[in-house]
N, C-alpha and C positions, 0 to 999 in steps of 0.2 A: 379106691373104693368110696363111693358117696357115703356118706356119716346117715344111719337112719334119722329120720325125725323123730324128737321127741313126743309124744302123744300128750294131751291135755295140758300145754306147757305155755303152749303162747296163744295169745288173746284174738290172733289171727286162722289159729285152725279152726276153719269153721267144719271140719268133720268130727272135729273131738268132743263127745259126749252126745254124737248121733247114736239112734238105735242101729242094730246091724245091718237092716236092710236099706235106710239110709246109705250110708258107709259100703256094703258091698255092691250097690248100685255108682256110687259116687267114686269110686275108684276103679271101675271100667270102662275106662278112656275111650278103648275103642267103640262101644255101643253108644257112649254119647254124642261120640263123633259123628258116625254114622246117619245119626238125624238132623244132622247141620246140614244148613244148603253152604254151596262152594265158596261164595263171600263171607260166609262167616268161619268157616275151616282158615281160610288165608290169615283173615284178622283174628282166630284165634291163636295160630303159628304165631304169629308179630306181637301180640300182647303176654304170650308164655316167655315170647325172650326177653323183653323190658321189665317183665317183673321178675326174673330169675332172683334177685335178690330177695327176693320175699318165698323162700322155699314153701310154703302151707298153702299162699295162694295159687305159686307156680303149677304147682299138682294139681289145684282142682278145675277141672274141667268145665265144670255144672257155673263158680262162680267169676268164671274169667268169659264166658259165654253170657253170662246174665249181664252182666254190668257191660258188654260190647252191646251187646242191644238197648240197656238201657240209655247209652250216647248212639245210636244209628250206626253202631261200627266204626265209627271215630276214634281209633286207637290210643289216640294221644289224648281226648279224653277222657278215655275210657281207661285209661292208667292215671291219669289225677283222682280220678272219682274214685277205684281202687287204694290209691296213698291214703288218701282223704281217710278211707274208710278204715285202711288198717292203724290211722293216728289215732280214729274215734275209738278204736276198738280197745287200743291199748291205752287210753285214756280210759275210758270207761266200765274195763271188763279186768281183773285183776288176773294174777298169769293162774293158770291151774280154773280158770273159768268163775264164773258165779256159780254162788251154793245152788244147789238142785231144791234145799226147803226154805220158806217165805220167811219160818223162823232164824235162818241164818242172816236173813239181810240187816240191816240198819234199821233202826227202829220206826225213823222215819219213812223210810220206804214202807216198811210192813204196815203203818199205818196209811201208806194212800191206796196200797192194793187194800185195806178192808174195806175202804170207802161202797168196792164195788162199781168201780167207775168205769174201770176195763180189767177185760177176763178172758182166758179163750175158755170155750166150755171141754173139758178132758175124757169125756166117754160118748159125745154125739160128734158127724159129722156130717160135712151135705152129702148129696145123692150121690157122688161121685170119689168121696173119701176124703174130700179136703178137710181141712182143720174151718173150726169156726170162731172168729175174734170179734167180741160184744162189747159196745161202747154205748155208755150211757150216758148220753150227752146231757141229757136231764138231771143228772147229780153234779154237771161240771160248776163250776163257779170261779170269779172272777180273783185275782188277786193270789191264784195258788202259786208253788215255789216250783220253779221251771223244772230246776235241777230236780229235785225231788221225782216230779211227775217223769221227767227222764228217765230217771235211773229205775221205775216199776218199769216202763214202758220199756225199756231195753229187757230188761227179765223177764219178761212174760215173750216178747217177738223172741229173744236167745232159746226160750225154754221149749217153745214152739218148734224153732229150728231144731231143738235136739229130737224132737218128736217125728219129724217129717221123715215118711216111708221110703222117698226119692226126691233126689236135687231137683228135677226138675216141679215137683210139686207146689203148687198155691193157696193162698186162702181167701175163705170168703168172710168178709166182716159184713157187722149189721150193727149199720148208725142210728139207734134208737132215739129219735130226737122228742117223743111226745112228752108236751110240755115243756118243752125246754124256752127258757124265755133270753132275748136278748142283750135285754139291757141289763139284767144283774148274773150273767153266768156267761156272758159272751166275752171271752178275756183271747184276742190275737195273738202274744205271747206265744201264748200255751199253743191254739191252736196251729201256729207256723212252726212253732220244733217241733210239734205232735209229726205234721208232713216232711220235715224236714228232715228227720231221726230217721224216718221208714223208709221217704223216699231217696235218700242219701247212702243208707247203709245195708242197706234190704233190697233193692229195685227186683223188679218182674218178680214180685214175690203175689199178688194180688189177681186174686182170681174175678172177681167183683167185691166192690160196696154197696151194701141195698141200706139205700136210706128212709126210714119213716119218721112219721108222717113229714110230707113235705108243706110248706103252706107258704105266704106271704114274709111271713120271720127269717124263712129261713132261705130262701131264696137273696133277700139282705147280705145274710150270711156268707153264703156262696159267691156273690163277688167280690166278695174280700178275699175271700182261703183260695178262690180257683188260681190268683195270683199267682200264691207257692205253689202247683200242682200242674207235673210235667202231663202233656197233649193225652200220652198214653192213658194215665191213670184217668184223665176225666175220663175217656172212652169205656172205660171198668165201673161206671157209678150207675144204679139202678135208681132211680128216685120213685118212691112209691106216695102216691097221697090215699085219705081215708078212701076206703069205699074199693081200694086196689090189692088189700092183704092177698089174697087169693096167689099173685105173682111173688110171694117169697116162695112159694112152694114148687116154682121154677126151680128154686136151687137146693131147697134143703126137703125135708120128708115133715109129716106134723111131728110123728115121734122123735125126732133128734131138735124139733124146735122148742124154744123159751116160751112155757105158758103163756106170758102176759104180752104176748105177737100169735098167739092163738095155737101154740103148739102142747106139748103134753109134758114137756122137761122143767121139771120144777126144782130150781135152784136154790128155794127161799121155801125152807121151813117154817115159817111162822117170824112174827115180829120181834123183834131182842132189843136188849138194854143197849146203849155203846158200853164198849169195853167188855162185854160178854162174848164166848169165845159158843159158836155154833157150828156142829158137830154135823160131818157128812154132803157136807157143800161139793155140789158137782162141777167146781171150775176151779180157776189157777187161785183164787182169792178166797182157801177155805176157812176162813178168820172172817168173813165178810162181816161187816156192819150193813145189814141187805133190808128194804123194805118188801113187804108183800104187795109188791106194784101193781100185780096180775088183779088182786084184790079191788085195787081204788082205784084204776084207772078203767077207762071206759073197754067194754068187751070184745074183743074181737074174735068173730065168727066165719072162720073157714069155711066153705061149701065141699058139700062131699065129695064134688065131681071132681076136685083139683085135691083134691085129698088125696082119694082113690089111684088116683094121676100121680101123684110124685111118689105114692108106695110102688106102683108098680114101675117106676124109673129104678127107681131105688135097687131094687131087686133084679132089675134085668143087668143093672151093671156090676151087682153080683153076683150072677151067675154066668154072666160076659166072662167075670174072672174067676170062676168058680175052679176052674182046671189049670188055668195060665196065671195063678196067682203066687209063684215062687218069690216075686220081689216083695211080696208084702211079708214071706217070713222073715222074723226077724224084728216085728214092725214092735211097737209097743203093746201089750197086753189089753191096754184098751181097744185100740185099732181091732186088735185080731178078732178082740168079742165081739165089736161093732160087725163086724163082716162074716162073723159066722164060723171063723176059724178055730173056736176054743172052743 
């Protein structure tokens, strides 16, 4: 008789400390099968027996499927890029998972998530129910501790994933680059494990990047970092320049967007001292050390017609799943509210 697995045990169960509907999705083999084409049914038979030794990834279906796509089905790579990822894991993720509160982490850490630098925002999501991951490129600077910035960035994508409705689900980040200057906040480093960490450990997890504003600077930028960043992912990158806001609302609704990108969700109460601790922050970083960006940086104005436009996307793909929304019970308490379920 097979030995059950222990649950929340090893640094490798990526089902452990999913919400349920995560998890009751993620464990019916047969329905994820089912939407494989034939080539990748075969190589996922061939990458379940080479990893039999890794019982937690053996089982999952959703990330033995991910990571065969993310090598083109190249089994053999596609089982180094899985080892790879189950050393980082237990390198980096201690057994029984990371704390669920920002207060349990290392102090260090909890001071680079106040920064504010990256967040997923925890009660909005885009038109479509993905999660949303905010980088603010414009607070990064040059010279920061790799590790450090790691070890937020893995807890915030970890904490994510315990969030996610269904395996097969993605996210949309938004590269908020206004103002960001090159020469005193452009640090390589940082930027190549940033890609490295996500696109190493996480693949096909990316729904799009919408980048703002784009301009001259950063275009610089860009062919530096495209280096580290596999074919696929560039094909996931929205670049937006001034005068083009109107096209975030492609992906997200104005209600679930970040005021100071011209939407209505304000994450930033008012301006604070450092080391003040501000109460009620709508993202993973609610200790933020946050400015009122929305405030001092130049205004961006929506037009009604793409407004109008993404509310009623919004809505048709909730009511799309208005009756066939079984997988989403189970989903996290925010999720449910967002969509109407609570």
């Amino acid at each position: 008789m097979e030995t059950p697995l222990r649950e929340n045990f090893d640094p490798t169960d990526l089902l452990a400390g999913c919400c349920d509907a995560h998890r009751r999705e993620a464990l019916d083999t047969r329905s994820l099968e089912a939407a494989l084409k034939p080539e990748e049914k075969v190589a996922l038979g061939e990458i379940r027996e080479v990893m039999k030794d890794e019982p937690y990834i053996h089982r999952d279906t959703a990330t033995l499927v991910r990571f065969l796509r993310a090598r083109d089905l190249k089994v053999k790579d596609a089982e180094k890029m899985l080892r790879d990822m189950c050393a980082f894991r237990r390198q980096n993720i201690p057994e029984g998972g990371l704390p669920e509160n920002i207060g349990d982490l290392p102090k260090d850490v909890q001071q680079e998530l106040k920064k504010g630098r990256m967040f997923y925002l925890k009660n909005q999501f885009d038109k479509e129910g993905r999660q949303i991951f905010v980088c603010r490129s414009y607070l990064f600077e040059k010279g920061v501790d790799v590790a450090t910035t790691q070890a937020a960035l893995v807890f915030l994508t970890d904490s994510a994933r315990k969030r996610k409705k269904h395996p097969w689900e993605t996210v949309v980040t938004i590269w908020d680059a206004t103002n960001f200057s090159y020469s005193t906040q452009y640090d390589s480093v940082f930027f190549k494990n940033f890609q490295s960490v996500l696109a190493d450990n996480f693949p096909e997890s990316l729904h799009v990047t919408i980048i703002y504003p784009i301009g001259w600077v950063f275009w610089g930028i860009y062919k530096v970092v495209q280096l580290f960043m596999a074919e696929e992912t560039k094909k996931k990158l929205c670049f937006l320049s001034v005068g083009e806001e109107d096209k975030i609302l492609n992906y997200i609704a104005q209600e679930d967007l970040l005021m100071e990108l011209g939407g209505q969700v304000d994450i930033e109460l008012g301006c604070i001292e450092e080391g003040k601790e501000q109460e009620n922050i709508d993202c993973e970083s609610p200790y933020g050390i946050l400015l009122n960006t929305h405030k001092t940086r130049p205004k961006i104005t929506l037009t009604q017609d793409a407004i109008d436009t993404a509310a009623a996307e919004k809505a048709a793909y909730l009511e799309k799943n208005a009756d066939g929304g079984e997988s989403w019970l189970g989903s996290t308490p925010s999720f449910l509210k967002w969509a109407g379920k609570t």
